[in-house]
C-alpha positions as CSV (number, residue, x, y, z in Angstrom):
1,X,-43.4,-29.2,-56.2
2,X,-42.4,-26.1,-54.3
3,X,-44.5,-24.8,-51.2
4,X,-47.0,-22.6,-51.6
5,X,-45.8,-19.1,-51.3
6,X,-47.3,-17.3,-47.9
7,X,-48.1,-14.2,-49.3
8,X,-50.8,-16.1,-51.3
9,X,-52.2,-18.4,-48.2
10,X,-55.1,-17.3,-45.9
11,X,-53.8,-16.3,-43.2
12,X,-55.5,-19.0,-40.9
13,X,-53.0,-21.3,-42.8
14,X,-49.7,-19.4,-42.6
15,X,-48.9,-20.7,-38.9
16,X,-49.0,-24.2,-40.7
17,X,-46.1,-24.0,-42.5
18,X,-44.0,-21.4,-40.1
19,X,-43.3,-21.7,-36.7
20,X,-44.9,-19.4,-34.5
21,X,-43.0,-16.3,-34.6
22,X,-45.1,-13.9,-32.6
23,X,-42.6,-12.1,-29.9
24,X,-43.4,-13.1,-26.8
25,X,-44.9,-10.5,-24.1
26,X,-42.0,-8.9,-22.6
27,X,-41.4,-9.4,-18.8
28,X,-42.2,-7.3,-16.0
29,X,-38.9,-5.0,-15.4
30,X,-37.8,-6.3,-11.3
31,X,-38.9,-4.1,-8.9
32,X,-35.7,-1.7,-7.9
33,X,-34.4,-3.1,-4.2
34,X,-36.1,-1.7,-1.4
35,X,-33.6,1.0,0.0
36,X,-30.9,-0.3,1.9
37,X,-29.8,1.0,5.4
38,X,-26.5,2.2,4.1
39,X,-25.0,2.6,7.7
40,X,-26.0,-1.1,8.8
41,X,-24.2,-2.0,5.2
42,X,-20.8,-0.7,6.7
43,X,-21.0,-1.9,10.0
44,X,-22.2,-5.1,8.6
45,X,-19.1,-4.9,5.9
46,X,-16.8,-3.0,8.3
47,X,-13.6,-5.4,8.9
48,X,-13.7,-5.4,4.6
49,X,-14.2,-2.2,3.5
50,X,-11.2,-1.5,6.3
51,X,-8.7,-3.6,4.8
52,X,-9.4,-2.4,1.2
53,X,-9.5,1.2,1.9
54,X,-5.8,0.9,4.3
55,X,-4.8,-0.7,1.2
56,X,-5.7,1.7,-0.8
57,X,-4.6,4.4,1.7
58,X,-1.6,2.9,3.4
59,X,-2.6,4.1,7.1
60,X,-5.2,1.8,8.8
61,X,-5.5,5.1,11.3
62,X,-6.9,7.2,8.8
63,X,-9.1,4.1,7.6
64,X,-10.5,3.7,10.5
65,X,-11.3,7.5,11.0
66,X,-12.7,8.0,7.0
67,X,-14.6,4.6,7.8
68,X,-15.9,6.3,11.0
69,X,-16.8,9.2,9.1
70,X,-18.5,7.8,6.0
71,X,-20.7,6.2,9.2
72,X,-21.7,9.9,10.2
73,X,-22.2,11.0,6.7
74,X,-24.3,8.4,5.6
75,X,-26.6,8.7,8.3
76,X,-27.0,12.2,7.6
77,X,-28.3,12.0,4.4
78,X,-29.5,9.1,2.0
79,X,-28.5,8.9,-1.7
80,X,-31.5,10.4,-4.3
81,X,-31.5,7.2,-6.5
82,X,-31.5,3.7,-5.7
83,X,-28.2,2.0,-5.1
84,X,-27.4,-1.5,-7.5
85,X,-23.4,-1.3,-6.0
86,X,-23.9,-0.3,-2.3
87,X,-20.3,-1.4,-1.2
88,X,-18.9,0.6,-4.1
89,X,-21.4,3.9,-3.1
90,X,-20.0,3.4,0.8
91,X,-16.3,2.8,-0.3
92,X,-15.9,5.9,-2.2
93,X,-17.8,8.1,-0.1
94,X,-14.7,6.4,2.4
95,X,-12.2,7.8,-0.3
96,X,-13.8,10.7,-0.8
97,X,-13.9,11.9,2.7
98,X,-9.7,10.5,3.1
99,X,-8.7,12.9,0.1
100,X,-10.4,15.6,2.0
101,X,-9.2,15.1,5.4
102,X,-5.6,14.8,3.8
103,X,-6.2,17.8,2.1
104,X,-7.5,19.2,4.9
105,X,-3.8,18.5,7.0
106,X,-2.0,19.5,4.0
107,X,-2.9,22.9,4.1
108,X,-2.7,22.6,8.0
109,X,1.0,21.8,7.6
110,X,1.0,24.3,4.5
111,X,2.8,22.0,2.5
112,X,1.9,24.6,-0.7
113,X,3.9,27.5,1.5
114,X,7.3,27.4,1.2
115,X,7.5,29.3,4.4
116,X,5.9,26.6,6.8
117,X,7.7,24.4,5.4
118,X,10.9,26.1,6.9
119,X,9.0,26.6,9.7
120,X,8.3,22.7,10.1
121,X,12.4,22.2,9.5
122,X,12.7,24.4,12.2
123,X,10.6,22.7,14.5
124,X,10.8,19.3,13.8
125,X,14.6,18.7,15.3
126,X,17.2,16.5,12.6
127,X,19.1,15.4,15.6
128,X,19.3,11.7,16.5
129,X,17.4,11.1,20.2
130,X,19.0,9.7,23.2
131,X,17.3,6.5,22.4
132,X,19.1,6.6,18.9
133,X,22.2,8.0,20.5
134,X,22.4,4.8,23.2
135,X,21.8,2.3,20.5
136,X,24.5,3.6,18.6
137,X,26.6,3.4,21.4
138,X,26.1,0.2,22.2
139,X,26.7,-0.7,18.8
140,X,30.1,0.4,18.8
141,X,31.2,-0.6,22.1
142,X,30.1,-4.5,20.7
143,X,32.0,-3.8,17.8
144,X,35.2,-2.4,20.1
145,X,34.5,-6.0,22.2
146,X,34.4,-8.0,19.0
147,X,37.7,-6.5,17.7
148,X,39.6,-7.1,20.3
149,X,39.1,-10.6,20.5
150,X,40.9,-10.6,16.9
151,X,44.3,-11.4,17.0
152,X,46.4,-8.5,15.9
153,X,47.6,-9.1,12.6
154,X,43.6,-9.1,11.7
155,X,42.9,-6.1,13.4
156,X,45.1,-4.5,11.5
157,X,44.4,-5.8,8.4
158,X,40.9,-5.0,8.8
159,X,41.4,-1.6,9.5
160,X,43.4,-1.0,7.0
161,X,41.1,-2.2,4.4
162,X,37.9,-1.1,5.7
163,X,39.1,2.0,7.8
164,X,41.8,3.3,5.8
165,X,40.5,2.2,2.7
166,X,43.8,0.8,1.6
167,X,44.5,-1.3,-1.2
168,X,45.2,-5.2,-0.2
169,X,48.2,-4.8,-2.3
170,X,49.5,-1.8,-0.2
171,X,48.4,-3.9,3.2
172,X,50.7,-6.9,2.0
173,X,53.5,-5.2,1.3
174,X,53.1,-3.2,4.6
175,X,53.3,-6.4,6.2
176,X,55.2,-7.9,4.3
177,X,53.1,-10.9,3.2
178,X,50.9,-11.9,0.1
179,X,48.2,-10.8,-1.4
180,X,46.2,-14.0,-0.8
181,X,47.3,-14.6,3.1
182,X,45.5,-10.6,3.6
183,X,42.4,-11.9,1.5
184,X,42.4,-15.0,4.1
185,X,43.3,-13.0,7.2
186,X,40.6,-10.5,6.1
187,X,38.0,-13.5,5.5
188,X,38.7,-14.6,9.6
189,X,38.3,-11.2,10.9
190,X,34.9,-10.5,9.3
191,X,34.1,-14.2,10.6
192,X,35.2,-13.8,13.9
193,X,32.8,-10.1,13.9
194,X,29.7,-12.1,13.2
């Protein structure tokens, strides 16, 4: 025999044959966190929030320096609503205050004037330093050393190819040899250079 239907029970009989399906008193909501001392989060999260934001910025100076300011600025002023991501709220306030301070030395620079750019070409000098200039030097003269340790027939194989640019076909016949012995006379000069 099938069950009684509900709609006919009582209802002090329903719960019998159903579970209980009342819904259940809801929670209270969690009280929001207290407010958090956003510049003891930073200095507490400092070495962190450096390395992501030179990550982000590729200068750990200018890290350092937005870091130091997003200190100042938060202790200025506190945000209006509670906070549920306070590393995220104190990393782009970081970001925020980079893209302004690079703004900031953009238009210092006036990189959006064509004219200070030519100015900074004129100032900044393209001319190799003397610290450049006695490397390069020095360079050379170990080069000069290195080449004349080579016997001759290398030396002059090897300038030929690398200083004349000359074929290795037009280096054999100029010395009268084969192709291969100026591939293998080549292959001890560049050894005895290293």
């Amino acid at each position: 025999m099938p069950p009684p239907s509900l709609w006919r029970l009582p209802p002090e009989r329903q719960g019998l044959l159903l579970p209980d399906l009342r819904v259940p008193q809801a929670e209270p909501a969690p009280k929001p966190p207290a407010a958090i001392d956003l510049q003891a989060y930073l200095e507490a999260h400092y070495a962190r929030l450096h390395r992501r934001l030179e990550r982000h910025l590729g200068c750990a100076d200018l890290a350092s320096e937005c870091l130091h300011d997003a200190w100042l600025r938060l202790g200025e002023r506190q945000p209006r609503a509670e906070l549920s991501n306070p590393d995220a709220y104190v990393y782009r306030v970081a970001c925020n205050l980079a893209m302004d301070s690079l703004r900031a030395r953009r238009r210092w620079l006036g990189a959006d004037d064509a004219e200070a750019d030519a100015d900074v070409e004129v100032i900044a000098d393209g001319q190799p330093g003397p610290e450049l200039i006695a490397e390069a030097r020095s360079e050379v003269a170990a080069v000069d050393r290195a080449m004349q340790r080579l016997p001759r027939r290398h030396q002059s194989v090897l300038l030929a190819l690398r200083w004349h640019e000359m074929s290795r076909q037009e280096v054999a016949r100029r010395h009268g040899v084969s192709v291969r012995k100026i591939d293998t006379a080549l292959r001890q000069a560049l050894g005895g250079l290293r």
